[in-house]
C-alpha positions as CSV (number, residue, x, y, z in Angstrom):
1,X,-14.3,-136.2,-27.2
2,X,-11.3,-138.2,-28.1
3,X,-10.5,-140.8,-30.8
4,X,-8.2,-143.4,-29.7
5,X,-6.6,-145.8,-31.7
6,X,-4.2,-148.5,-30.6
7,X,-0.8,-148.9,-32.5
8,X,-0.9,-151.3,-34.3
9,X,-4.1,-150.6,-36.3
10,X,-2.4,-148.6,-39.2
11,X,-0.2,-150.5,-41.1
12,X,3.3,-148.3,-42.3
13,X,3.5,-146.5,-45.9
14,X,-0.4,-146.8,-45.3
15,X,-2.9,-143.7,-46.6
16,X,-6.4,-144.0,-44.3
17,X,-9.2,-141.8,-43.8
18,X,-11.5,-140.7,-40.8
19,X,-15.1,-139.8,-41.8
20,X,-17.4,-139.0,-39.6
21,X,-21.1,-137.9,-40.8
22,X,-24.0,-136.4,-38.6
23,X,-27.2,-135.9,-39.4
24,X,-29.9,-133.5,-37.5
25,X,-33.2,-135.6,-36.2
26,X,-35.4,-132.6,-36.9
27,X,-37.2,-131.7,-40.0
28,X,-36.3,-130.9,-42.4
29,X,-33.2,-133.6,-41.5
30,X,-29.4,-132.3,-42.5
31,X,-26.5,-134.2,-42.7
32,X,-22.8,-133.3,-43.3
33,X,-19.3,-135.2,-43.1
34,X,-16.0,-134.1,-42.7
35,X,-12.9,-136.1,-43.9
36,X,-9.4,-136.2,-42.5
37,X,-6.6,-137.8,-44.5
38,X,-3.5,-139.1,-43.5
39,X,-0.4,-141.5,-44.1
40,X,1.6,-143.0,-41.3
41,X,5.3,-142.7,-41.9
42,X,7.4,-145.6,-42.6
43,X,10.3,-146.8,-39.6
44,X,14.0,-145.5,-39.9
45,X,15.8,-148.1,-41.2
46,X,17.7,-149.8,-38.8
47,X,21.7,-149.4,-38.5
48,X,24.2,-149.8,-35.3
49,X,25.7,-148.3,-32.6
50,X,29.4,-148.9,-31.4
51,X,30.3,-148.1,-28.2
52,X,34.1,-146.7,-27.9
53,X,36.0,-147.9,-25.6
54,X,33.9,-151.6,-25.2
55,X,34.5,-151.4,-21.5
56,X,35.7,-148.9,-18.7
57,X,34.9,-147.3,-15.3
58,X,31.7,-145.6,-14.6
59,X,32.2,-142.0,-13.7
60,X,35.9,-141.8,-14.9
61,X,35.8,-143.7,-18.5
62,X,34.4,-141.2,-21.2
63,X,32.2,-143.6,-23.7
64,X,31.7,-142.4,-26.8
65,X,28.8,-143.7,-29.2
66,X,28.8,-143.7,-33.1
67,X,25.6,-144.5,-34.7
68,X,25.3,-145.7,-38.3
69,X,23.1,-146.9,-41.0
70,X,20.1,-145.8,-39.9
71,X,17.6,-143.6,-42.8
72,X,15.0,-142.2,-43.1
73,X,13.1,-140.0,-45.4
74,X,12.3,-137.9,-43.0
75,X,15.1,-135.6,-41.2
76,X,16.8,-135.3,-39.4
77,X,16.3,-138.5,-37.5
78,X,16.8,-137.8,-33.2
79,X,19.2,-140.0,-31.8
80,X,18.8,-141.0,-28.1
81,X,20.9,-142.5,-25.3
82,X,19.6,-144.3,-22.3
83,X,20.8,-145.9,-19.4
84,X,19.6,-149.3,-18.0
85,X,19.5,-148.0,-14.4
86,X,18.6,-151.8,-12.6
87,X,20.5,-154.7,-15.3
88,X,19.5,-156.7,-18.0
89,X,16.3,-157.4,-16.2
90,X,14.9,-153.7,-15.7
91,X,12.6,-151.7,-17.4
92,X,13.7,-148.5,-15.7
93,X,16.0,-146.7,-18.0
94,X,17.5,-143.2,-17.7
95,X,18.0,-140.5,-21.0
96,X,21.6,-139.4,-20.9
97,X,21.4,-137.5,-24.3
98,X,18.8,-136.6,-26.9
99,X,20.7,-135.3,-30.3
100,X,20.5,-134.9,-34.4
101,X,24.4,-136.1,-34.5
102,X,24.8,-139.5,-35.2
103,X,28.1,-139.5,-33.0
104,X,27.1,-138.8,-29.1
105,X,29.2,-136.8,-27.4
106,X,31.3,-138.6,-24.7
107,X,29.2,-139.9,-21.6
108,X,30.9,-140.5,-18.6
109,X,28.0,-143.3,-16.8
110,X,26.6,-142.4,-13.6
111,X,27.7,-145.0,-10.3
C-alpha cells in the first residue's frame, strides 16, 4: 500500500516523522513501530530571467535566456525552458531545454 500526502501538508525547513505501529491479535500479543524521518527542503530563492533580444521572428530569431538570482542550498539548481504553445490563456506548454547553466543556449521558437 501507498501513503499519499497532498502538497501542501508539510510546511518548508519543516522536520516530520511517520510512525506506524502494529500489533499481533494473538497471544501472547506483539507490537513493533518503525520510524521514518524526514525534512522537506526549502524553495530556491527566486531571481529573473531576461530574454535577449525582447522581440524577433520565430524560427529565424535566436533568443537567448540569462537566469539570475536564483539559490539554493542545494545544487546545482535545473533550469528549464518552456513554451506557451496556445497564448496567455493556455495551459499546454512545451520544454524546449532542461539545463544546470543558468544562461540557455540560443532557442530559435517553433512556428
Amino acid at each position: 500500500r501507498n501513503l499519499v500526502v497532498d502538497s501542501d501538508v508539510f510546511e518548508a525547513g519543516g522536520s516530520y516523522t511517520f510512525r506506524v505501529e502494529v500489533a499481533s491479535d494473538s497471544e501472547p500479543a506483539v507490537t513493533g513501530f518503525a520510524e521514518y524521518v524526514f525534512s522537506v527542503n526549502e524553495p530556491p530563492t527566486v531571481g529573473s530571467c531576461t530574454v535577449i533580444p525582447p522581440s524577433g521572428v520565430s524560427t529565424i530569431t535566436p533568443f537567448d535566456v540569462l537566469c539570475e538570482g536564483f539559490l539554493d542550498e542545494d545544487n546545482p539548481l535545473v533550469y528549464k525552458l518552456y513554451l506557451d504553445d496556445e497564448g496567455s490563456d493556455s495551459t499546454t506548454f512545451t520544454l524546449l531545454h532542461v539545463g544546470t547553466n543558468q544562461q540557455i543556449p540560443p532557442q530559435q521558437l517553433p512556428p
